[in-house]
N, C-alpha and C positions, 0 to 999 in steps of 0.2 A: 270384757270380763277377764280378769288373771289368772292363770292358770291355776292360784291356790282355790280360788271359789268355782273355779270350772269342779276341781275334784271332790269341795264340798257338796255342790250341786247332785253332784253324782252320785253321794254317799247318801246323800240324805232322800234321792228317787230310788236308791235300794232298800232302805229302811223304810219308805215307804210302800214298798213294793211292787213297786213302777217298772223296778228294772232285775230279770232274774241273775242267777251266777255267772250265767254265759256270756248276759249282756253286760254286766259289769265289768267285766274282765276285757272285753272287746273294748268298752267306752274308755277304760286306763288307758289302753294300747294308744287308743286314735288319739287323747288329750297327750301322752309323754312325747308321742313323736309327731311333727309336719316335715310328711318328704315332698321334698319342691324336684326329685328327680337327682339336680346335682348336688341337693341336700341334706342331709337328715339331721332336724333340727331337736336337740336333747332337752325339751320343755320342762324333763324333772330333775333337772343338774342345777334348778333355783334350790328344791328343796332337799337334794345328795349333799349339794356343795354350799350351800348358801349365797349365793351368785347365780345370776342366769347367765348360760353359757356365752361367754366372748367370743365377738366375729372378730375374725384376724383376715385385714380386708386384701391384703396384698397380695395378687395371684388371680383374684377372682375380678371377671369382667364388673365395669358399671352395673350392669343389670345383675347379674347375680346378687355382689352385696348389698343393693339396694333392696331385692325381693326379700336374703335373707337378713334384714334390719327392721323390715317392715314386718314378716312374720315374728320374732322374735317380740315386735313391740305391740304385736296386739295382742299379747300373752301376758307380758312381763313392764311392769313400770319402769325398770330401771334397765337401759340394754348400752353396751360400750363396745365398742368399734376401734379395731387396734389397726397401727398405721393405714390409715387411712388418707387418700391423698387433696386436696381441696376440691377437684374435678366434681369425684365423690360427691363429697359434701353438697356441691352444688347441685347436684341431681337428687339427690336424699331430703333436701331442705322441704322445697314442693310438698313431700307425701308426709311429713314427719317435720310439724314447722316449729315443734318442742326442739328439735336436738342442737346441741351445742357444738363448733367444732374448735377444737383445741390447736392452734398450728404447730404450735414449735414440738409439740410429740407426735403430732399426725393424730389424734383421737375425735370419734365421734361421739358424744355424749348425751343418751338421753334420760334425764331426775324427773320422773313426774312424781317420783314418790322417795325424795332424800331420806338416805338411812341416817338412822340416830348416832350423834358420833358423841365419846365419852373421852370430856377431855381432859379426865386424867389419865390415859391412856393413849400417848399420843407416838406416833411414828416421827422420828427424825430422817428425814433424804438429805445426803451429803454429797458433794460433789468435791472434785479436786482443782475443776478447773471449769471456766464457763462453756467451754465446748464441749463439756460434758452435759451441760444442762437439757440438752432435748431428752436426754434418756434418763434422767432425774424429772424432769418434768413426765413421762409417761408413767415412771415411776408412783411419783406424788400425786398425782390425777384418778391413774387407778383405784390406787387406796386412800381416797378422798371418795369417790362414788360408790367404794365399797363399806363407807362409813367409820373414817378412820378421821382423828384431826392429825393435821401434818404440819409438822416445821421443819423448813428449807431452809438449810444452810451452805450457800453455794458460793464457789472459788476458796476454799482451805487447804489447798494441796499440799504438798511434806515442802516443794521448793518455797516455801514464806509459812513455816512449821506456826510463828507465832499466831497466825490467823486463826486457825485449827483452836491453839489452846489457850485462847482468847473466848472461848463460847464453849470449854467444856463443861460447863454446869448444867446448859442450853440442853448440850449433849443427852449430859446421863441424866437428864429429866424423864428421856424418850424410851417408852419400852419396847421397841424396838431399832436398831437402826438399819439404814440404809447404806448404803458407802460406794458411789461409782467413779472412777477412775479410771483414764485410757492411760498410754506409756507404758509406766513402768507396774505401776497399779499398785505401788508402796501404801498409799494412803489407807487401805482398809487394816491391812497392820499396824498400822499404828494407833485408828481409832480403836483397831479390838483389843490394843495393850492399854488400853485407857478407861474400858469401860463395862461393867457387869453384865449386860445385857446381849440379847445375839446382835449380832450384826452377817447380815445378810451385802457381800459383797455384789456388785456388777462390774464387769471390766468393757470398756468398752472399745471401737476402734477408731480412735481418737490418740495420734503421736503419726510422728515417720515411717519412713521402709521399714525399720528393725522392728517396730512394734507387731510388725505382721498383721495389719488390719484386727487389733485385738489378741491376738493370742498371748503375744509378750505377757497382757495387764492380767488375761487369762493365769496363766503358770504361775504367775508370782500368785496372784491371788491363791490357788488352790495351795501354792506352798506356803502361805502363812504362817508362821513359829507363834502368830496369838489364838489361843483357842477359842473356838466361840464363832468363828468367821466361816460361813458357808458362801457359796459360789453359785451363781447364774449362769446362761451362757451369754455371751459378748454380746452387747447394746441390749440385753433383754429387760427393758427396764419392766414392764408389765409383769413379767416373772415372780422379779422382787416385791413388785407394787403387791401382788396376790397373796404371795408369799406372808410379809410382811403384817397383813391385816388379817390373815388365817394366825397368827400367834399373836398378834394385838387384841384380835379378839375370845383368846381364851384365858379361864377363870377356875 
């Protein structure tokens, strides 16, 4: 049962009288939160946030992320699992033979119940270059299972400029964009002097020593001279992806 019919269930044995004020308020408590001890899992961040809360699996033993994916998925149809490594997956698969795993961004995914996605509303993910693409692909995955339709458009970076504006129509179709970039991180400047819409930068750590594992693509990004360009922190392609489908989807 999901957790939105567990609290119908509930509402509807108070109105019938089943359950007094005390116990109603007890039975919210126990249905918002499962504490697994090293966890406490936020069951009504599907309906705060519109998303059921993301497990961000990196740091936590096999068993942990496994127990909390498994709580999470007997609650919620749709549950997404951020870097994630295939070990993982492999132990996850057994108990949860729905979930899908993503390699090149590290995601675990499970759609029992795909959200409706409007495609004239569609997210553009850009990249500058193909080693960027793991953190565009997390990006684009995210907000794909948060019901978004997505076009990818990858390797356009400033060094072969005409690639870029060779699919600026592609572009400003997208009402929102994406833009990741390691190096120097020039490329979200220039899509957000091109284009109406936000564009939500990422920088990632992708380039040489000087790049400083990201910060370089970092700085230029926040100094952008095109308005319109907000900033993640480095490889955080999830961020963006969240980001991204929170203003895709409003009206």
């Amino acid at each position: 049962m999901s957790y939105e019919n567990e609290i119908k269930e509930a509402l509807a044995a108070y109105k019938a009288g089943a359950l007094s004020d005390d116990e109603i308020i007890e039975r919210f408590h126990k249905l918002s939160i499962t504490d697994l001890g090293y966890a406490s899992l936020d069951h009504d961040r599907s309906l705060r946030r519109g998303f059921p809360e993301v497990v961000y699996c990196e740091g936590k033993t096999l068993q942990q992320a496994t127990a909390i994916l498994q709580a999470l998925a007997a609650r919620h149809a749709n549950v997404l699992g951020t870097r994630a490594s295939k070990e993982l997956f492999d132990v996850i698969k057994p108990v949860l033979p729905e979930a899908v795993y993503h390699e090149l961004p590290r995601l675990i995914v499970l759609e029992k119940e795909p959200l409706a996605k409007d495609p004239d509303h569609k997210i553009a993910v850009i990249t500058a270059g193909t080693s960027d693409v793991p953190v565009a692909e997390e990006a684009a995955v995210t907000a794909e299972v948060m019901g978004n339709e997505v076009l990818r458009i990858y390797d356009v970076g400033v060094a072969g400029i005409h690639r870029l504006l060779g699919r600026v129509d592609e572009i400003r179709s997208a009402n929102v964009i994406v833009v990741i970039a390691g190096m120097e991180g020039a490329l979200a400047s220039v899509v957000g002097g091109l284009v109406a819409k936000p564009v939500i930068a990422v920088p990632t750590s992708v380039g040489y020593g000087a790049n400083f594992k990201g910060l370089s693509a970092l700085l230029g990004m926040l100094n952008s001279c095109s308005a319109g360009v907000a900033v993640v922190n480095i490889d955080n392609g999830f961020g963006a992806g969240r980001m991204a489908s929170i203003i895709n989807h409003l009206r």
